[in-house]
N, C-alpha and C positions, 0 to 999 in steps of 0.2 A: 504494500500500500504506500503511495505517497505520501511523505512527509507533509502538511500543510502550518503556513506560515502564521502562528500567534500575534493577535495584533496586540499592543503595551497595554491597552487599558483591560485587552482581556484576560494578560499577565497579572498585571495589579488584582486583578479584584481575584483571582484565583489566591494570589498571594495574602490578600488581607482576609480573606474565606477561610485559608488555613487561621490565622488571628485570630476571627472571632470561633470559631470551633473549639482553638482552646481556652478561649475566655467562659464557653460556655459550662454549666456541670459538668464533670467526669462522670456523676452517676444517675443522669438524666438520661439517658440515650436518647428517648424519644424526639423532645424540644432537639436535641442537637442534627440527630436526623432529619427533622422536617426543613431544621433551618437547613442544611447541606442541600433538600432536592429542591428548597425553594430557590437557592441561589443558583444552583449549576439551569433551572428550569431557564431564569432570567437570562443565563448565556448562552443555552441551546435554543432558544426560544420555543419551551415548552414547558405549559402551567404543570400539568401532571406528572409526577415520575416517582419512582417503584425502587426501594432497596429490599434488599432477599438476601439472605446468607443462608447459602447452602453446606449442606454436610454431607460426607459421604459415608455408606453405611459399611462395614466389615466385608460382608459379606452377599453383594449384588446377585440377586435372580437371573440364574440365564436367558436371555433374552430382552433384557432389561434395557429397554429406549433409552432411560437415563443415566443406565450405568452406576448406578447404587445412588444418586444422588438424590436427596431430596431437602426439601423446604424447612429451615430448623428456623427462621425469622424470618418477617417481611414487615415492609412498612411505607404506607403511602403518604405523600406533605398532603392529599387535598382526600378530606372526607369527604366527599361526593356523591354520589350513586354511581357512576362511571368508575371512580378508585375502587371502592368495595369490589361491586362486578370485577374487577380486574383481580383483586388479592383472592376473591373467591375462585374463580377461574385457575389459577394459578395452585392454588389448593386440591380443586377438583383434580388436575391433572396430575400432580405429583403424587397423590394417594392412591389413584386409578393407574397409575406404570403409566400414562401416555405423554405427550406434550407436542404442539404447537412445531413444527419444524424448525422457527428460527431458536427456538429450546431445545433442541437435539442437538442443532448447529452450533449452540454454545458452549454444550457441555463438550460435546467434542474436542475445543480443544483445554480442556483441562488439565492442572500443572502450570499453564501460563497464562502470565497479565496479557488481557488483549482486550481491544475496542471491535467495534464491526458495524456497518448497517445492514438492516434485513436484507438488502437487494446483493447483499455482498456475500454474504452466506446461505440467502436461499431466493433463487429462481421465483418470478412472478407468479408461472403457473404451479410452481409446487406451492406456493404458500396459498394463494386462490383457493387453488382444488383440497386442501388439508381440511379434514374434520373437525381438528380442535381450530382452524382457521374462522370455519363457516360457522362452528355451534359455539362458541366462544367468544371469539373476538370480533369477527365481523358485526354479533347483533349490537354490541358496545360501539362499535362504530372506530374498531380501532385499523387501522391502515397499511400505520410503516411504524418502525422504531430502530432506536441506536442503544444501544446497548457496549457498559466496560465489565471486564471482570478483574479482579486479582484475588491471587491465589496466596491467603495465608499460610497453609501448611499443607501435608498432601491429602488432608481428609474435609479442609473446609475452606470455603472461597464466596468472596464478595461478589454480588450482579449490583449492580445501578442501571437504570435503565428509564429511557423515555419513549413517549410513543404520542403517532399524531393521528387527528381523525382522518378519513376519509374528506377527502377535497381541500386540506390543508395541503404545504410543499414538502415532498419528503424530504428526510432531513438528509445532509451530504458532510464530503469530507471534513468538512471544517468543524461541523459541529463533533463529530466523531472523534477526532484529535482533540478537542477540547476536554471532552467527557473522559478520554485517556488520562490525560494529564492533569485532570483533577483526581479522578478517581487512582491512581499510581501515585500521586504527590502524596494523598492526605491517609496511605497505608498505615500510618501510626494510628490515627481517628478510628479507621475501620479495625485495626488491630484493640483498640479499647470497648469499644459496641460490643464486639463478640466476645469479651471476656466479661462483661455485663452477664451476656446470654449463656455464659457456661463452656464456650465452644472450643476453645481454646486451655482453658484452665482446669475445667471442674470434668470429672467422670461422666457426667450426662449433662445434657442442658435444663436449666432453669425453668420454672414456672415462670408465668405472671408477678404471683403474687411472692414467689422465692426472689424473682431479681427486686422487687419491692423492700424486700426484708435486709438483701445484701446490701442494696444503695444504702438503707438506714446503718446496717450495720458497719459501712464504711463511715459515715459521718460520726460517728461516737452516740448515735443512740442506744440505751436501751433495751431489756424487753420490756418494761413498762411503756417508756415512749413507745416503741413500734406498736405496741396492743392498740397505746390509745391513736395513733395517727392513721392506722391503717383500720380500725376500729373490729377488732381482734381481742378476746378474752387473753389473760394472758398466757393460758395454759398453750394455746393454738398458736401465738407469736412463739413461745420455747417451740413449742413442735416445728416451725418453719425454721425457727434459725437451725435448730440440731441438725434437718434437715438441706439445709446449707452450707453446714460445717462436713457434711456427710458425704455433698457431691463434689467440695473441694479438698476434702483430703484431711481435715485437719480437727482442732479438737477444741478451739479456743479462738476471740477475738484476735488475739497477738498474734496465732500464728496465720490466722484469715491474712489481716493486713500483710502480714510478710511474705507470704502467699502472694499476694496483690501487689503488690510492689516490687517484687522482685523477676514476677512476670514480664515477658514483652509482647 
């Protein structure tokens, strides 16, 4: 693929995206994700876009479209009806073994950081004529999309992804390069999100309400505060932290953080 040339102001603002990123919570992931698709949406020029950390499982079924991969987090900046549709979709197919071709095309090449647009990894008429195309994405009114990945480790990896409707311009190299080099720059960002979700750090991933308990338990809360903030008996807050301490390894506040800090 061609290189495509960065104009300064679109440098800058990548550059101060990384700044406010880390000005924002370490144990907020959500706010910090919405704010990353809302900003890269303003450069690709596209309001809606899609972060998913995928995991790969031990031991993939033969035959398996995905290749053991599946959905261990998602998260869209626009609660919509169109967002929803899309994260459910994306659900439906990962649970079902199937996926959308330019989703085959991306796992493919896993192991590495790569950007892509649809028309570059899958043909107009394979994507047309694809089932999860036509009962999916088509009734959403979705069209074309760019899509980056990077690869944390060899069992889990980053998607960022945007998508336009039907009758908008599809997106091209420029936005593609862009999406790259944000999503490759800001690998530490993404490296903290999935250590939130478990992915990276802990034996299984997180609940909801566990990465709730851990963000408290990284600020110096409690299990009294956690009871009453998340408003939890206090017996059920002990159960979730032990629980916590269970999936990370460890036995104690002190050793969680040291845990967590000593992480990359």
């Amino acid at each position: 693929m061609k290189s495509q040339r960065i104009r300064t102001a679109e440098a800058l603002a990548l550059f101060h995206l990384a700044g406010e990123l880390a000005e924002l919570s370490p144990i907020d992931p959500d706010q910090a994700l919405r704010h990353l698709l809302d900003r890269l949406g303003g450069l690709v020029g596209c309001r809606c876009g899609l972060w998913v950390a995928g995991q790969r499982v031990d031991a993939p079924a033969a035959g398996d479209p995905l290749l053991g991969w599946r959905v261990a987090a998602r998260l869209s900046n626009e609660p919509d009806p169109v967002a929803e549709q899309l994260t459910v979709a994306w659900s439906r197919q990962t649970r079902n073994y199937v996926a959308d071709p330019h989703t085959q095309a991306a796992i493919q090449g896993h192991g590495h950081n790569r950007a892509f647009l649809r028309g570059e990894v899958v043909d107009d008429q394979t994507w047309n004529h694809s089932p999860q195309v036509q009962e999916l994405l088509r009734p959403i009114g979705i069209s074309d999309r760019v899509q980056a990945a990077i690869t944390l480790n060899p069992q889990v990896e980053i998607h960022v992804g945007f998508d336009r409707s039907q009758g908008d311009r599809p997106f091209g190299p420029h936005e593609r390069e862009l999406l790259r080099l944000a999503v490759e720059g800001l690998g530490w960002f993404h490296r903290r999100v999935a250590r939130l979700h478990g992915l990276t750090t802990a034996k299984s991933t997180l609940t909801e309400r566990e990465r709730q308990v851990l963000s408290a338990l990284l600020t110096g809360d409690c299990e009294k505060q956690i009871a009453r903030q998340l408003g939890l008996t206090r017996g059920a807050a002990h159960q979730y932290v032990v629980a916590v301490f269970r999936k990370f390894e460890v036995r104690s506040r002190a050793e969680l953080m040291a845990r967590w800090l000593g992480s990359r």
